[in-house]
BAKOLSE-925063 format. One record per residue (C-alpha): x, y, z; residue number from 1; residue in three letters. Coordinates in steps of 0.5 Angstrom, whole numbers, plus 500, padded with zeros to 3 digits. Layout:
<pts>
   east   north    up   drenlo   gufi
      X       Y     Z      NUM    ALA
...
</pts>
This chain:
<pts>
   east   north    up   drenlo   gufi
    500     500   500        1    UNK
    503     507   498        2    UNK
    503     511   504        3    UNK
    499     516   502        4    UNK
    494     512   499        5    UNK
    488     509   503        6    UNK
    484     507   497        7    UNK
    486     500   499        8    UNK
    483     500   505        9    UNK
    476     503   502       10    UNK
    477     498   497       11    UNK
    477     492   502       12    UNK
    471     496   506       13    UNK
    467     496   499       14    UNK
    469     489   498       15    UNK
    465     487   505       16    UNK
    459     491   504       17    UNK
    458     487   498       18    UNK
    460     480   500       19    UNK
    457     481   508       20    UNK
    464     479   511       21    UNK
    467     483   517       22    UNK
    473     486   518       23    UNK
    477     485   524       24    UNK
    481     492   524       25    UNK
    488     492   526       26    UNK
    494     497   527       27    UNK
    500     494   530       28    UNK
    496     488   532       29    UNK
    499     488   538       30    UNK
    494     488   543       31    UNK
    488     483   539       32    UNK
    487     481   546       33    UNK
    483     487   548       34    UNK
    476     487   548       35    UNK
    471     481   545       36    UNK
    472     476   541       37    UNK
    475     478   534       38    UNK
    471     477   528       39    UNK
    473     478   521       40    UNK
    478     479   516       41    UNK
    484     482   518       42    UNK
    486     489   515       43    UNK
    491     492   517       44    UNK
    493     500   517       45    UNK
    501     498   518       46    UNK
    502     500   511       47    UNK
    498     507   512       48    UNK
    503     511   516       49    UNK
    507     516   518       50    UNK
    507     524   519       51    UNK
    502     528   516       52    UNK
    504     535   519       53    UNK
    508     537   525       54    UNK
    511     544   527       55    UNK
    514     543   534       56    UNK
    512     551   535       57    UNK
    506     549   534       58    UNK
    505     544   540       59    UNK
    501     539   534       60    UNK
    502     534   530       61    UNK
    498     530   525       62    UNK
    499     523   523       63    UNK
    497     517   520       64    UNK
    493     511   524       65    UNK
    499     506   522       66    UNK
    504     510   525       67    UNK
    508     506   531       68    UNK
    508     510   538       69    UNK
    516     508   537       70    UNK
    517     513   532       71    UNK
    512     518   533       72    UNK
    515     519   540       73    UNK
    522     519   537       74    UNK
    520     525   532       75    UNK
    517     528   538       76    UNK
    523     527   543       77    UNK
    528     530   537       78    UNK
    524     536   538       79    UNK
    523     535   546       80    UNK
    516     534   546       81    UNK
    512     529   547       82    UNK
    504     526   549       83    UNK
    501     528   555       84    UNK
    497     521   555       85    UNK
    503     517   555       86    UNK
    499     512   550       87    UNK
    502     505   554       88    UNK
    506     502   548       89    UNK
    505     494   550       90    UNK
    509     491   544       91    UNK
    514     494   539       92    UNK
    509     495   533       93    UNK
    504     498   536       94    UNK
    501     504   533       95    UNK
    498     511   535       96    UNK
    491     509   532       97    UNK
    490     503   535       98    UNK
    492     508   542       99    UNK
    486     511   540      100    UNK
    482     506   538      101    UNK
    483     503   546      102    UNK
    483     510   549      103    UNK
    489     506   553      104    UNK
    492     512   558      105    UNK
    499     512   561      106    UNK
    501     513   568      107    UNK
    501     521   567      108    UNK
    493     520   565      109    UNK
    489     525   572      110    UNK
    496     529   572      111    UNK
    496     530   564      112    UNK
    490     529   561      113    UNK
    486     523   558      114    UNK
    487     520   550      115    UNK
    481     525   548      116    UNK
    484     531   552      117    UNK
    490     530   547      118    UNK
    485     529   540      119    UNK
    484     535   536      120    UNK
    482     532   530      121    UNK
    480     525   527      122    UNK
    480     523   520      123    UNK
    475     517   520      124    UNK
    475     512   514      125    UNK
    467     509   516      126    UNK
    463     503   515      127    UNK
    459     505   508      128    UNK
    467     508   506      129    UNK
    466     515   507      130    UNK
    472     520   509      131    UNK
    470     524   514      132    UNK
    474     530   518      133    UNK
    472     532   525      134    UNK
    475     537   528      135    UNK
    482     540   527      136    UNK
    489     543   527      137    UNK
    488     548   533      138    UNK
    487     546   541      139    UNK
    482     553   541      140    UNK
    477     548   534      141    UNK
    470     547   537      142    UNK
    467     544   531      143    UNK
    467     538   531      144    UNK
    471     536   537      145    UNK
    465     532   541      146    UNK
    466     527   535      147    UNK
    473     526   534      148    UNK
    473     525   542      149    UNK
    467     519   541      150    UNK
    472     515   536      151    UNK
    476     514   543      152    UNK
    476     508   546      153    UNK
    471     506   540      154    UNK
    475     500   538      155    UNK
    474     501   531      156    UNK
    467     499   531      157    UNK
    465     506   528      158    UNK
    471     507   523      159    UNK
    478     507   521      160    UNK
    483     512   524      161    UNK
    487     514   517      162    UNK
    489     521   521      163    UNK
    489     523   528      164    UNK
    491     532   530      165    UNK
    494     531   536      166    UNK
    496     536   542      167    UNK
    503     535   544      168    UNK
    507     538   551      169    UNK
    514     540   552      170    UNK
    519     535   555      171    UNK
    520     537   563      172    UNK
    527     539   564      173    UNK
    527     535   570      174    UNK
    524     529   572      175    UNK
    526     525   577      176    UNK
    521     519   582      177    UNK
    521     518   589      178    UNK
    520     512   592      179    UNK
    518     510   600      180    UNK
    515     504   603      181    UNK
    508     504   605      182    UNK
    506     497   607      183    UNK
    499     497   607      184    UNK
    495     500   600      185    UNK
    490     504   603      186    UNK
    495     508   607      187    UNK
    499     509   600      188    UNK
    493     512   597      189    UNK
    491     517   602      190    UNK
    498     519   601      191    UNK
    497     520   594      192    UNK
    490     524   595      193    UNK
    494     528   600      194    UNK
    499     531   596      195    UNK
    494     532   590      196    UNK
    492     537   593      197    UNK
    498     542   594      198    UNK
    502     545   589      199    UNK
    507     539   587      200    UNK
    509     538   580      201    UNK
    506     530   581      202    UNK
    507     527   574      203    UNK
    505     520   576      204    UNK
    504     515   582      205    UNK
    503     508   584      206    UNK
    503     503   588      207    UNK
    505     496   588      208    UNK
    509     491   593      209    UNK
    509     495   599      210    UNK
    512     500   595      211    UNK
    509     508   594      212    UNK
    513     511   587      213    UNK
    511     519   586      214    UNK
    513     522   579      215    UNK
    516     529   580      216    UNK
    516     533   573      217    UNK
    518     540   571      218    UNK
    524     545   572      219    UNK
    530     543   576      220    UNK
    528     548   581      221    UNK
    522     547   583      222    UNK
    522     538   583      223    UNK
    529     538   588      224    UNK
    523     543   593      225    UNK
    518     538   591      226    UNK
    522     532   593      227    UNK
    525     536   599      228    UNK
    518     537   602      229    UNK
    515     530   600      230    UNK
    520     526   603      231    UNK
    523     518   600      232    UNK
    529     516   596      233    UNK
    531     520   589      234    UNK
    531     516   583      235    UNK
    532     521   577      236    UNK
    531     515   571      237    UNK
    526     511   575      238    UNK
    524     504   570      239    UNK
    517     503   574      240    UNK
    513     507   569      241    UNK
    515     504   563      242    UNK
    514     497   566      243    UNK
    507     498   568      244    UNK
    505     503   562      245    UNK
    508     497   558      246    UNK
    506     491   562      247    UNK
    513     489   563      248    UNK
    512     490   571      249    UNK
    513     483   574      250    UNK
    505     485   577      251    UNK
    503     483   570      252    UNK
    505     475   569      253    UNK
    504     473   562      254    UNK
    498     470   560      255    UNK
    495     470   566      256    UNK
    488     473   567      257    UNK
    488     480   568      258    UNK
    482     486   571      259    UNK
    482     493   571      260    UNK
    478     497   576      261    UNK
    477     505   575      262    UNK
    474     509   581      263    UNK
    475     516   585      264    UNK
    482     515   588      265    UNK
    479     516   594      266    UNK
    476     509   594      267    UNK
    478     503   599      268    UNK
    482     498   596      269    UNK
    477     493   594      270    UNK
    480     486   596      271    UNK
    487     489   599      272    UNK
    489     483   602      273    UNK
    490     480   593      274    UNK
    496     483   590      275    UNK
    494     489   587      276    UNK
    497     494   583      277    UNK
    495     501   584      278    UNK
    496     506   579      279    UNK
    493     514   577      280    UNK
    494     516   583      281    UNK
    489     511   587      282    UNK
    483     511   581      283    UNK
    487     505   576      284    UNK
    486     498   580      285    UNK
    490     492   576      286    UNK
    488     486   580      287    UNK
    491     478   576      288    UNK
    489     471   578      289    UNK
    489     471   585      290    UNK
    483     476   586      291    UNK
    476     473   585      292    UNK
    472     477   580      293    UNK
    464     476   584      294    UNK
    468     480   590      295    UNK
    469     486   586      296    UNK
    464     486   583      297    UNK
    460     487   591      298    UNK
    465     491   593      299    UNK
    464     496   587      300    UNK
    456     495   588      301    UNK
    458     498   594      302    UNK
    463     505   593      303    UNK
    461     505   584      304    UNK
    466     504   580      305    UNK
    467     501   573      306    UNK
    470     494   572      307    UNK
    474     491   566      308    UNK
    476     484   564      309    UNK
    483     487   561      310    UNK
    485     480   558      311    UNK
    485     472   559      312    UNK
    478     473   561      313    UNK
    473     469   558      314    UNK
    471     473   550      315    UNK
    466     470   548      316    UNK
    462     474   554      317    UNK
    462     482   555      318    UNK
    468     484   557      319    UNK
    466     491   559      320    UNK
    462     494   564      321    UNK
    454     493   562      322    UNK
    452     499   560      323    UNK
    444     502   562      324    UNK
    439     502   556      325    UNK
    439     508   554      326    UNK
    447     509   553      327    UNK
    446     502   550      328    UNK
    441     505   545      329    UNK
    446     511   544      330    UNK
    451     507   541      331    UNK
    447     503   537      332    UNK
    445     510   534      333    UNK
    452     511   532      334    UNK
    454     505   529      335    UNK
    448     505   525      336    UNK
    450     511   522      337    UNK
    457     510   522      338    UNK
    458     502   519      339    UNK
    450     501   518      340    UNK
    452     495   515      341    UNK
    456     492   521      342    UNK
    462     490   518      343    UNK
    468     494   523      344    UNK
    470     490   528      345    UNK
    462     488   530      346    UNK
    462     485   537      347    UNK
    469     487   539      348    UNK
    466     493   544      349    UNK
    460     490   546      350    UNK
    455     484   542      351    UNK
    450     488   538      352    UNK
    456     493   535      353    UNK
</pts>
């Protein structure tokens, strides 16, 4: 595929209009283990990369679905800039339109902002083979905003990302990570909620094992006063973030079953005597194998929250919280005008879409 052609990809969309067969889109194909079971036939966007449009004065850049997050955040760090989602990047291959498609945020997401804070623009390829731009260039652009932010975390059931204008940050001049023993989690927690408060340049913090980890990023002047007043050892290169944004933490066994939890970060820890790792400042909860699932879902009963089975879990069923009628409905709406014949990615998301 040239890589400034996607006329393969509206061709493969006609063909499945008019045979009936689904396509399971993919970008990398790094995390086919995400959401339910995969129907259809691949197609692939990683021929259908690089960077559309990019001045670093700007604080934007345009690119294409295919490209990987390797390359874009090399680009971006050669201009010290970067993305302030941190998009996890599970395996090497993946791509920032699969990002976005997820709506998977980094360990920077309450501090920095979520997938849809860093999405301008959206140039969507949709199930009837329309080439649809939402959105724009500028972080001031209103028009179309609200529909570039629905294709976050769609799972491609509403189209194909063939271009994204995303909003990029500069690099901090200083970042360093501070580490302190904090036994029990709730305890770790009501830290973290703490320090929210003040006027800390706090990037990141998690928990996992006994051990409380806080980001500091900004001016030299300002992190070294932040670490004085916050206390625990100094690491200036800490690897914790990009083992858990990557999964290569040693919480995250291969292959084993793994389920998210997001509530307030204020919340207790739901089963805080199963290995827990605690990320986003106490909202994110990754719980493996040795937690039991009906437990969670009582103790969400209870405090609210939203449980996800990330992967290894049974595909065939939801794997995402059950949604009330109306935002059911709502969804369904969407794909009705979007991929009116339910070609892309049908099920992955929820079974009907």
């Amino acid at each position: 595929m040239q890589e400034n052609d996607y006329s393969p990809l509206q061709a493969a969309i006609d063909a499945a209009r008019q045979s009936g067969e689904p396509l399971a889109i993919e970008g990398g194909g790094t995390r086919k283990f995400y959401g339910r079971e995969i129907i259809g036939k691949p197609l692939s966007l990683s021929g259908y990369h690089g960077i559309v449009e990019y001045n670093p004065t700007e604080l934007v850049v345009t690119v294409k679905g295919g490209t990987t997050i390797e390359s874009l955040t090399q680009i971006l760090h050669d201009n010290q800039q970067m993305l302030g989602f941190e998009p996890p990047n599970c395996l090497p291959g993946s791509t920032i339109g699969g990002s976005i498609a997820l709506g998977l945020s980094g360990s920077a997401r309450p501090y920095r902002g979520n997938v849809q804070d860093s999405v301008l623009g959206i140039r969507l390829l949709t199930g009837d083979a329309r080439n649809i731009r939402f959105g724009g260039q500028v972080i001031k652009n209103v028009a179309g905003f609200d529909i570039s932010r629905l294709v976050v975390g769609s799972l491609g059931c509403l189209g194909i990302v063939l271009e994204a204008s995303l909003k990029v940050i500069p690099k901090p001049e200083c970042e360093w990570t501070l580490s302190m023993e904090i036994p029990d989690v709730d305890k770790a927690i009501s830290k973290f909620n703490s320090l929210s408060g003040k006027p800390y340049p706090i990037s990141a913090a998690a928990w996992c094992n006994g051990v409380a980890s806080i980001r500091l990023s900004g001016s030299q002047a300002g992190v070294k006063s932040a670490a004085q007043a916050i206390g625990g050892s100094i690491n200036e290169d800490d690897p914790v973030w990009n083992q858990i944004n990557t999964h290569a933490h040693p919480f995250f066994k291969q292959g084993q079953r793994l389920l998210k939890i997001l509530q307030k970060p204020s919340a207790p820890v739901i089963a805080s005597r199963k290995p827990v790792l605690v990320d986003w400042g106490g909202a994110l909860r990754w719980y493996g194998e040795e937690a039991d699932e009906e437990e969670l879902q009582q103790g969400l009963s209870g405090q609210g929250g939203w449980l996800e089975r990330f992967c290894h879990a049974d595909r065939s069923q939801e794997v995402f919280q059950t949604l009330d009628p109306a935002t059911m409905r709502i969804k369904q709406r969407l794909k009705d005008v979007f991929d009116p014949d339910r070609i892309l990615n049908p099920g992955r998301m929820y079974s009907g879409l």
